[in-house]
C-alpha positions as CSV (number, residue, x, y, z in Angstrom):
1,X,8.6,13.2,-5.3
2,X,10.0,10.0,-4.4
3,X,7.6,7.9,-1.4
4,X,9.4,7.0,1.4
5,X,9.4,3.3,2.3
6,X,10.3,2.0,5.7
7,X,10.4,-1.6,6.7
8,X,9.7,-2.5,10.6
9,X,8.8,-5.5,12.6
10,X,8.1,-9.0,10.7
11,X,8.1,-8.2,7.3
12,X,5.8,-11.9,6.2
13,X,5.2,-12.4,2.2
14,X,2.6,-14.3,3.0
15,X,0.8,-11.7,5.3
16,X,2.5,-8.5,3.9
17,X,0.9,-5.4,6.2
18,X,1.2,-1.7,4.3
19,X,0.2,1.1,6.0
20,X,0.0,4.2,4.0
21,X,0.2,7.4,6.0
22,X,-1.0,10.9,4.7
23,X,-0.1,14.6,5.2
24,X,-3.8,15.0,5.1
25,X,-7.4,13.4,5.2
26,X,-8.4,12.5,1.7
27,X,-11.8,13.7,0.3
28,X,-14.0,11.1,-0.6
29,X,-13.5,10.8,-3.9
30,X,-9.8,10.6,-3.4
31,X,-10.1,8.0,-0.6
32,X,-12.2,5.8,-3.5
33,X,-9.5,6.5,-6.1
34,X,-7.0,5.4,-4.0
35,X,-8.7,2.3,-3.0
36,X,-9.4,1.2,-6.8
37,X,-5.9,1.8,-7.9
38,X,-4.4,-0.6,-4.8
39,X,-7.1,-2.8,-5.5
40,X,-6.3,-2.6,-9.8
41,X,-2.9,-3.0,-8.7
42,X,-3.7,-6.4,-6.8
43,X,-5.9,-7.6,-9.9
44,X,-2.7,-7.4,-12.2
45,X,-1.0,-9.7,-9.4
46,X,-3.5,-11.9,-9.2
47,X,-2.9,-13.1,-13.0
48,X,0.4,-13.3,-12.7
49,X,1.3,-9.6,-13.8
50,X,4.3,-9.9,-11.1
51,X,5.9,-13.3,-12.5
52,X,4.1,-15.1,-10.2
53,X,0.8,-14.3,-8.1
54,X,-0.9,-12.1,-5.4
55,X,-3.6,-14.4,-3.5
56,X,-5.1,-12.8,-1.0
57,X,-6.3,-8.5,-0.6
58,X,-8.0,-7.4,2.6
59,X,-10.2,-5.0,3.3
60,X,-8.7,-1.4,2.5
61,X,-9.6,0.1,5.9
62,X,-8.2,3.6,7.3
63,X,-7.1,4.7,10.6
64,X,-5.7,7.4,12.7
65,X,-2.1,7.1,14.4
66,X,-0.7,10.1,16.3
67,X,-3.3,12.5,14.8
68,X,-2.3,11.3,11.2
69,X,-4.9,9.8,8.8
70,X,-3.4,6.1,7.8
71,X,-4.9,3.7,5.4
72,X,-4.1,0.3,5.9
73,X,-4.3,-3.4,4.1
74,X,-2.5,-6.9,3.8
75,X,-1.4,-9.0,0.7
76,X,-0.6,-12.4,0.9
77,X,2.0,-11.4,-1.9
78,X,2.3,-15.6,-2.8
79,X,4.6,-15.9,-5.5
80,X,5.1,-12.9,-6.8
81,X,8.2,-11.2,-7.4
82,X,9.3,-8.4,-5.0
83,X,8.8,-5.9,-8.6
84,X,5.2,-6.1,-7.4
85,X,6.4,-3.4,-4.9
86,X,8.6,-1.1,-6.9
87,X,5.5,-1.1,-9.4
88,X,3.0,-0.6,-6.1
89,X,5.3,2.8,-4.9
90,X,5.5,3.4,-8.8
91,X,1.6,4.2,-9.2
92,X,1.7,5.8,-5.3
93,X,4.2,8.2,-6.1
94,X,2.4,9.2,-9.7
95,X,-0.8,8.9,-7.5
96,X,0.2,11.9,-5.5
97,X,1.4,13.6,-8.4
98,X,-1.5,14.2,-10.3
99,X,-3.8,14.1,-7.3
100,X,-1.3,16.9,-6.1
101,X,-1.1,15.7,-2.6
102,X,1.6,14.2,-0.2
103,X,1.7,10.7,1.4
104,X,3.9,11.1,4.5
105,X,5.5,7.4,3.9
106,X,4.2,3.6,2.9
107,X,5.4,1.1,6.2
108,X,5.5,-2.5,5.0
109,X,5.5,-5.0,7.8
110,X,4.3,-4.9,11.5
111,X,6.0,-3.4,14.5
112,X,7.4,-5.5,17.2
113,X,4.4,-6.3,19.6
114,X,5.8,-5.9,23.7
């Protein structure tokens, strides 16, 4: 099933927000898998897997919005190419797959603040 991938707000390369919302809370296990393969999938962009390089990786935190569980991080994406994405959604959408669960979507960017 392909991930749905919505852009809102300031969509920065250099501070690239993704928020990852679920159909459901993950177990714990799944909440670590899903936290090593963003963070594996930063490592590859960090030596250049991307044609260029990933320089920065938050925290991984998680959230609640609207009674949905989120998970939420930053990348300064540097000078990567914008592949580094398709290949992000990629490993998300085969994630979900063989986890058999469902993401609701993957936001990239930040809403307008009032």
């Amino acid at each position: 099933m392909a991930l749905q991938v919505e852009k809102v707000g300031e969509v920065n390369w250099a501070g690239l927000a993704f928020r990852l919302y679920l159909e459901e809370p993950l177990s714990s296990e799944a909440r670590e898998r899903i936290r090593a393969l963003i963070h594996a999938w930063y490592i590859v962009g960090a030596y250049g897997g991307f044609g260029g390089m990933l320089h920065f990786l938050s925290e991984i935190g998680e959230g609640d919005e609207a009674g949905r569980p989120v998970i939420e991080w930053w990348v300064d994406m540097g000078s990567a190419r914008p592949e580094a994405l398709d290949t992000l959604v990629r490993c998300l959408e085969t994630f979900e797959e063989v986890e058999q669960m469902a993401f609701g979507r993957l936001v990239l960017g930040l809403p307008p603040t009032a």
